[in-house]
C-alpha positions in Angstrom: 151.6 136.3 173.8 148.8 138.3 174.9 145.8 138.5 172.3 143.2 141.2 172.4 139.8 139.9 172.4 138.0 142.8 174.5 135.1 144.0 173.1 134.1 146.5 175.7 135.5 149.8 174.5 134.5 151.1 171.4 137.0 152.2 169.1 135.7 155.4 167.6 138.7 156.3 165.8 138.1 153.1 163.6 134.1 153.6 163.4 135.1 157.3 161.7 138.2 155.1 159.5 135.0 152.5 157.9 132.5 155.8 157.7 135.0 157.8 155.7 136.0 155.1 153.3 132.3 154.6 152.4 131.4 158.0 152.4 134.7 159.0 150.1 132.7 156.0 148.0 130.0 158.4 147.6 132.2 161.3 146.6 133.9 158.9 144.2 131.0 158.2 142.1 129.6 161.5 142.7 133.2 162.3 140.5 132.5 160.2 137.6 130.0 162.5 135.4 132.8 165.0 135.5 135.4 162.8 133.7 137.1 164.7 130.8 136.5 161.5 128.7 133.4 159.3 128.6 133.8 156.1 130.4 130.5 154.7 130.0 129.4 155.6 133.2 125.1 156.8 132.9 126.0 160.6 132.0 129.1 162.7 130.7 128.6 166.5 132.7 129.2 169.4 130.0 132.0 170.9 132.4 134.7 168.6 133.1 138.1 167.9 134.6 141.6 166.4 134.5 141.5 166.9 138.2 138.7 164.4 138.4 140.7 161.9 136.8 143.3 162.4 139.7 141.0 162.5 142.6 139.4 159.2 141.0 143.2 157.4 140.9 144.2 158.1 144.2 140.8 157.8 146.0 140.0 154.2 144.1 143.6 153.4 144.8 143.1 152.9 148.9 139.0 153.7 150.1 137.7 149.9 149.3 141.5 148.3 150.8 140.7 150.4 153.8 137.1 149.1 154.1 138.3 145.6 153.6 140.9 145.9 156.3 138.8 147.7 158.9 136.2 144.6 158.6 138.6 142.5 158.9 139.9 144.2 162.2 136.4 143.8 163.6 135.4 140.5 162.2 138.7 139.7 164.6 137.0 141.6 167.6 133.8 140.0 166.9 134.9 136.1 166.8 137.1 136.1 169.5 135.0 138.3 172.0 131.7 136.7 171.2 132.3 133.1 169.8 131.3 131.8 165.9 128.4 131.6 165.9 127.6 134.8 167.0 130.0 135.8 164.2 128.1 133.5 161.7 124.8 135.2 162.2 126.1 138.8 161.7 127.2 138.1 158.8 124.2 136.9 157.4 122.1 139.5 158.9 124.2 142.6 158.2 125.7 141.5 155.4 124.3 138.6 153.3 120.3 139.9 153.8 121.1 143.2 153.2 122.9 141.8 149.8 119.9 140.4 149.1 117.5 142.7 149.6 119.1 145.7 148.7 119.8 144.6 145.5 116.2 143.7 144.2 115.8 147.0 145.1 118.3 149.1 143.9 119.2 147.1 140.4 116.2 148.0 138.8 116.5 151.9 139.9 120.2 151.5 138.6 119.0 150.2 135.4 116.5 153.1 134.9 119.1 155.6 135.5 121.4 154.5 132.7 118.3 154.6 130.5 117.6 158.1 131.8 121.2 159.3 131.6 121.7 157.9 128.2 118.1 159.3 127.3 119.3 163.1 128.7 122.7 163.1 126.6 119.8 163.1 123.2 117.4 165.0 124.8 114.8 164.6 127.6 114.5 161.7 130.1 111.9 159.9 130.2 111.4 158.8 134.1 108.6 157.4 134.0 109.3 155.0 131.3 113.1 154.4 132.6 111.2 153.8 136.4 109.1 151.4 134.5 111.7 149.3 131.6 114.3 149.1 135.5 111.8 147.2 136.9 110.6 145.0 133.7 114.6 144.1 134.4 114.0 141.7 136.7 111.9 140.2 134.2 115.2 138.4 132.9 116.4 136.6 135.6 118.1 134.5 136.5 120.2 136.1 134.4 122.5 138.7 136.1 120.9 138.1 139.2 122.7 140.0 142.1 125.7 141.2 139.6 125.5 145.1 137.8 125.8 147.0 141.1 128.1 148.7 143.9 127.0 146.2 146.3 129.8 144.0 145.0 131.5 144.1 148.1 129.2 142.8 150.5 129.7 139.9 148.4 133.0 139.3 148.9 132.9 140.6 152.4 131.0 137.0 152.7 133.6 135.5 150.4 136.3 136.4 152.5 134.6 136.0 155.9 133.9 132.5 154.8 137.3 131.4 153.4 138.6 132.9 156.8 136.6 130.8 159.2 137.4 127.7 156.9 141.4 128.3 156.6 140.7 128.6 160.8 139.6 125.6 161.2 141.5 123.8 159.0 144.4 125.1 161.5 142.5 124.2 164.4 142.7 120.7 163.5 146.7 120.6 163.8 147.2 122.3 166.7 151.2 122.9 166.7 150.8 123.7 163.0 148.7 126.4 164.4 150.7 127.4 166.7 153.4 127.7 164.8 151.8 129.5 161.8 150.0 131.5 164.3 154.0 132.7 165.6 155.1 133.7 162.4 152.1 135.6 161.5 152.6 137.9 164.8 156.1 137.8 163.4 155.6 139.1 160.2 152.6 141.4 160.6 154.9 143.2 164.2 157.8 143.3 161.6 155.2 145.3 159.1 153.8 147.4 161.5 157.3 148.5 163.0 159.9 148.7 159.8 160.7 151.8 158.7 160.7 149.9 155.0 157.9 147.4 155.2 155.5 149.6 153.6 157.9 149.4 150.4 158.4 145.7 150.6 154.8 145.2 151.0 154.2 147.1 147.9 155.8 144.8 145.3 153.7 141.8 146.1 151.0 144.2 146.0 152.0 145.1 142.3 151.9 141.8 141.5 148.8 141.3 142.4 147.5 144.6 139.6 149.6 143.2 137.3 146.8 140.7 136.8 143.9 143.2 136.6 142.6 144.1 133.1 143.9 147.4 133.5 146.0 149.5 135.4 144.8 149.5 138.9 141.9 148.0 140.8 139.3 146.5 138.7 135.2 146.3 140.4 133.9 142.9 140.2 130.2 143.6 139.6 130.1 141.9 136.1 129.4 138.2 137.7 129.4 136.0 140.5 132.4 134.1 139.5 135.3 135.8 142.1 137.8 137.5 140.1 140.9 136.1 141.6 143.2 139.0 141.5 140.6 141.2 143.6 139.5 138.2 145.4 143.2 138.3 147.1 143.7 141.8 147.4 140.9 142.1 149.4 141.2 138.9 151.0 144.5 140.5 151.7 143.7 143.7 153.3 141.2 141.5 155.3 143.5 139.3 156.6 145.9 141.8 157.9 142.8 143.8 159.6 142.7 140.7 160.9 145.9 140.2 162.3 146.2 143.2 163.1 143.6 142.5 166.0 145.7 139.5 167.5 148.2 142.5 169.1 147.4 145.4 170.9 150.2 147.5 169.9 149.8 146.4 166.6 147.3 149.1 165.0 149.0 151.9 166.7 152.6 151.2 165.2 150.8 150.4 161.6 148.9 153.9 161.8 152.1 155.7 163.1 152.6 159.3 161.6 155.4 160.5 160.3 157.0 162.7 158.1 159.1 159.9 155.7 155.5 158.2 155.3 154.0 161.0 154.2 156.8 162.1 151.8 156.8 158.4 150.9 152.8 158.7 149.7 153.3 162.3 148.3 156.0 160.7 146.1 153.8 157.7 145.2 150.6 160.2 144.5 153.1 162.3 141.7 155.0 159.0 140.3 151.4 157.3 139.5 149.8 160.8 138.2 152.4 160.8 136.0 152.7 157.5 134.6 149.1 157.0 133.9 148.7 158.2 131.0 151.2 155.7 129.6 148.2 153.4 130.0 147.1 153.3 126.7 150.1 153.6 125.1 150.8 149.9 124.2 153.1 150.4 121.5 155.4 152.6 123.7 158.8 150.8 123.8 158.8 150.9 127.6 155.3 149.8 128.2 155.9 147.0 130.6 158.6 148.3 132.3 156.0 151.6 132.5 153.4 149.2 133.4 155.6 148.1 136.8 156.5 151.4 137.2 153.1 152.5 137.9 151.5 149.2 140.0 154.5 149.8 142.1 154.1 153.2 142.6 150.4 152.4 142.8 150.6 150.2 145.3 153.1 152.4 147.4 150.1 155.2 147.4 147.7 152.5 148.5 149.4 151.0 151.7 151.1 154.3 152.3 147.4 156.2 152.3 145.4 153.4 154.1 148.5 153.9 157.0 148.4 157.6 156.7 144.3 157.7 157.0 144.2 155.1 160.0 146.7 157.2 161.8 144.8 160.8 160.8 141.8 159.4 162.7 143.7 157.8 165.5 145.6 161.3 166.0 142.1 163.4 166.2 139.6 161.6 166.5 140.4 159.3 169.6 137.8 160.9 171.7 134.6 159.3 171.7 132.4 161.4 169.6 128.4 160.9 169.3 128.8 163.1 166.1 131.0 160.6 164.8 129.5 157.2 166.1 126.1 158.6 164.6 127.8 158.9 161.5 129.2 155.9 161.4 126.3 154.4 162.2 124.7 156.2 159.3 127.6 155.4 156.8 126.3 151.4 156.2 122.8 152.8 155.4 124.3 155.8 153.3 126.8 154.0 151.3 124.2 151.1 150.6 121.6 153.2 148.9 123.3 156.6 147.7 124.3 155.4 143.9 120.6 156.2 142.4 120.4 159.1 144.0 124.1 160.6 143.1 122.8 159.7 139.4 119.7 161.2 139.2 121.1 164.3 140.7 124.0 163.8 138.1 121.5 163.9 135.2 119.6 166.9 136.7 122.3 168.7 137.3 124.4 167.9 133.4 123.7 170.6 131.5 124.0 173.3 133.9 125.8 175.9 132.9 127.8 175.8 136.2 131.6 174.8 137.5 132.0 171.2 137.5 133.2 171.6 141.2 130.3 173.7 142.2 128.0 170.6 141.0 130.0 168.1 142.2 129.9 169.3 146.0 126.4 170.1 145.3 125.8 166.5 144.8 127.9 165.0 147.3 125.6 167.0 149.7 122.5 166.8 148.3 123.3 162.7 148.4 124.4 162.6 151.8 121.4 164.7 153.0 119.0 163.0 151.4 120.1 159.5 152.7 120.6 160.8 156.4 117.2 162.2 156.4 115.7 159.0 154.9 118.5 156.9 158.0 116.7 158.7 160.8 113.3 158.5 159.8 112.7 155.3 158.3 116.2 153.2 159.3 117.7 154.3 162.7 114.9 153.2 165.3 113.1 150.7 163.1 113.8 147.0 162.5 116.6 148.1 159.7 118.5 149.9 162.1 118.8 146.3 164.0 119.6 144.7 160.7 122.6 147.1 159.6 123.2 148.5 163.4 123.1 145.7 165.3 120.3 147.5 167.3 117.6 150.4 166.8 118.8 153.2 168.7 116.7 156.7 168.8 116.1 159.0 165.9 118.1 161.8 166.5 117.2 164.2 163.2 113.4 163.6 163.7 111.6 163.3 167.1 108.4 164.0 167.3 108.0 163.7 171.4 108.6 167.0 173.9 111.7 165.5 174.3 113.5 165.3 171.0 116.2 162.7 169.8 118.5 165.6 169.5 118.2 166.4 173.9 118.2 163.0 174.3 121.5 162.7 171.8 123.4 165.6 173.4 123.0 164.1 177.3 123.9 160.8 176.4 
């Protein structure tokens, strides 16, 4: 058995998978003032969609599994190439500090924009006063401290990442249990990766897993500390395969394989879920739970079947190492982290234009994005944050003020 623990070569391919499943995150929220029906998000858009409702299904339905099993390919890499402890403490600086931190200061901006969006839907917002009534939030803690926000995740990145080392070393205590559980993981993950039907099989224990959300896909755990189980174990999930995925090195490339019955295989997943949910709230329907597993199968297909397709997208073009990409990704962390005030205040500004609801959506994808890159390279990128999310500072590339600029230096390197 040969396990891959080489650390040398970068994998760009996988940077540009973890950038795009936090930047489609952007993109995602960016979507949900143009819901045709109010879903209590900040603000309702006056020009709406059923296509956003779609977009929102299938994107929710794999960019978060994605992330989850992308970290838990690295967290892999990381462990075995440079030991625990140096795994340990990059968790708790790039994760848990930025958790920390990043939450006392974007709750209280998320709290003034749902004052401000809810003040724009009966009239003018009042930004100063929202700014102001976010911050007095803090006032009430303990209560809901570090819960109300997207930065969920991180949390349970450190959930995960903890139960992991601990299920580890449990095993490390009984060697030939080890060993042995250790063989019929490389078993069962090869068998995954390589059967023309796994992705199937793999989707009903999947379903199972939504059939214990509260509703009818994946729910987001930002209400309280307390794990939600279901979630806890998708993720965990996801994680876990990343991985195992790691331990092999052909592994990755058989899971991420491209092919024409996998994408027919998705395509029919994307078209059985669009169609079945709007059976959702139909609980009277005769058929409801036979409806319901229906759907979470067919859910479930899209979500294996896209995080496969995705991997194996980047893999096919975007092998090459790229400094475009690699400064992306390198942004992405930053991007994803801070981005959800700014998509809302540019959601509120931008409600009651009399404009196409996909005009103003990619305007404030963009607008978002650009914004947070331009704030990465001045103030995150070379400075002690950049270390903190990064790993290291590296030069601005955007802004350099010297005769010769980030951007020279970028292009020769």
């Amino acid at each position: 058995m040969q396990t891959l623990i080489s650390t040398s070569n970068r994998l760009d391919y996988l940077d540009g998978v973890r950038a795009f499943a936090l930047l489609l995150g952007i993109v995602f929220h960016a979507s949900l003032s143009f819901m045709p029906i109010y879903i209590g998000w900040a603000v309702m858009d006056v020009s709406t969609s059923s296509m956003v409702s779609v977009f929102m299904n299938i994107s929710h339905s794999f960019r978060m599994e994605l992330f989850f099993l992308i970290a838990g390919f690295f967290s892999h890499m990381t462990f075995h190439g440079k030991g625990a402890q140096t795994f340990i403490r990059s968790r708790v600086v790039r994760i848990a500090i930025p958790f920390v931190v990043a939450w006392f200061v974007l709750r209280p901006l998320l709290v003034s924009c749902w004052i401000m969006g809810a003040e724009s839907l009966r009239g003018e917002p009042q930004i100063i006063a929202a700014l102001a009534a976010g911050f007095a939030s803090l006032g009430q803690l303990p209560a809901g401290l570090f819960t109300g926000s997207h930065l969920w995740f991180l949390y349970y990145l450190l959930l995960i990442s903890g139960f992991t080392l601990v299920l580890r070393y449990l095993m490390c205590l009984y060697a030939p249990v080890r060993k042995k559980m250790g063989a019929i993981a490389n078993k069962l993950v090869g068998w995954l990766c390589r059967s023309a039907v796994a992705l199937v099989a793999i989707a009903i224990p999947t379903a199972a897993c939504l059939w214990a959300m509260s509703h009818w896909g994946v729910d987001t755990p930002d209400k309280t500390l307390l794990p939600m189980l279901p979630v806890l174990v998708l993720y965990g999930g996801f994680f876990g395969f990343g991985w195992l995925l790691h331990r092999e090195p052909p592994f990755i490339a058989q899971f991420a394989r491209l092919s024409w019955s996998k994408s027919t295989l998705c395509l029919c997943a994307i078209v059985a879920t669009t169609q079945l949910a709007g059976f959702e709230y139909q609980q009277n329907h005769a058929h409801y739970l036979v409806l319901k597993a229906a759907y979470l199968f067919s859910y479930a297909l899209m979500m294996w079947t896209l995080v496969s397709l995705t991997i194996g997208l980047f893999k096919r073009f975007l092998s090459r190492p790229s400094k475009i990409v690699r400064y992306i990704a390198d942004a992405s962390y930053w991007l994803y982290l801070i981005h959800l005030p700014i998509v809302i205040w540019l959601q509120i500004a931008f409600a009651e234009l009399a404009l196409h609801w996909s005009i103003k959506l990619v305007a404030v994808s963009l607008l978002t994005l650009l914004i947070a890159l331009v704030l990465y390279d001045l103030v995150v990128r070379a400075t002690f944050m950049g270390k903190i999310l990064n790993g290291k500072r590296k030069a601005r590339v955007l802004f350099s003020f010297g005769r010769d600029t980030g951007m020279q230096q970028f292009l020769r390197s």
